[in-house]
N, C-alpha and C positions, 0 to 999 in steps of 0.2 A: 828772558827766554824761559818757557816753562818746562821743569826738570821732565825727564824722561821717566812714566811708574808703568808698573804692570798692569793688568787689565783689571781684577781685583781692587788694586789699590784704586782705582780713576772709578769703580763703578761707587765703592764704599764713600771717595769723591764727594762724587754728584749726589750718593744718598746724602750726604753729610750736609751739601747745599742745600737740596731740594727741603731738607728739615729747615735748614737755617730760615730761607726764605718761605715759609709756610707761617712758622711760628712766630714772623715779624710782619705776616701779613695779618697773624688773629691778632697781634697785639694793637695795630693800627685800627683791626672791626671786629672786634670780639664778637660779631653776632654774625660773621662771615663764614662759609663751607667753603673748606679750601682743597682741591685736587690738587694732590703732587705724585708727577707720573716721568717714566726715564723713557715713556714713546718718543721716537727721534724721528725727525721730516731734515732731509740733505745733513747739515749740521751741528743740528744741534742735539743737545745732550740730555734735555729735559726740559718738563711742563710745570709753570704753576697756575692754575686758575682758581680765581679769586671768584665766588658768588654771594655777592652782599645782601641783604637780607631788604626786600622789596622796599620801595618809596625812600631810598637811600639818593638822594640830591645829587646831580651829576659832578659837581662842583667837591665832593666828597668821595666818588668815585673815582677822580681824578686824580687827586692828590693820594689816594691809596695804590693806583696803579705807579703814579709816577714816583712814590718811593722806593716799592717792590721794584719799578725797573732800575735804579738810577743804584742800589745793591746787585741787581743783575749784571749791570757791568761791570762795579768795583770786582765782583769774582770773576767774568772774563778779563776784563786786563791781569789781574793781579794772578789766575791760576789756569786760565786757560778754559774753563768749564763756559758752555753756551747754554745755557738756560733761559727759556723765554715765558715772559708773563703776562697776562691781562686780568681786566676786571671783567666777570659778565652780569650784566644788569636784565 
């Protein structure tokens, strides 16, 4: 069950996330432009998008989206934050 915070504390959150998963998305493409934004669509709580730097192999685009996601979820189960992410090529 995820505790109950103040609004405050849940935005500082999400910033905290939104950092976490940015700077393990450059560590995966150092040569990546990474947006991280707390714009909400229904429910979720935040954006990260991932811009890999051109002629980047799909095969490598993949594996960098599917790690940023598959940390996306360990922080929804484990704190309740919905963060969503892609690569754009």
């Amino acid at each position: 069950m995820v505790k109950s915070m103040s609004s405050s504390e849940r935005k500082s959150l999400i910033d905290n996330y939104l950092t976490d998963l940015s700077l393990l998305a450059k560590r995966l493409c150092p040569e990546s432009r990474i947006e991280a934004t707390t714009e909400t669509f229904e429910d979720e709580d935040g954006h990260v998008r991932i811009y890999p730097p051109a002629g980047m192999r799909e095969e490598e685009n993949a594996e960098i989206e599917g790690n940023v996601a598959d940390r996306c979820v360990d922080i929804l189960v484990a704190r309740g934050v919905f963060i969503c992410s892609a690569v754009y090529d």
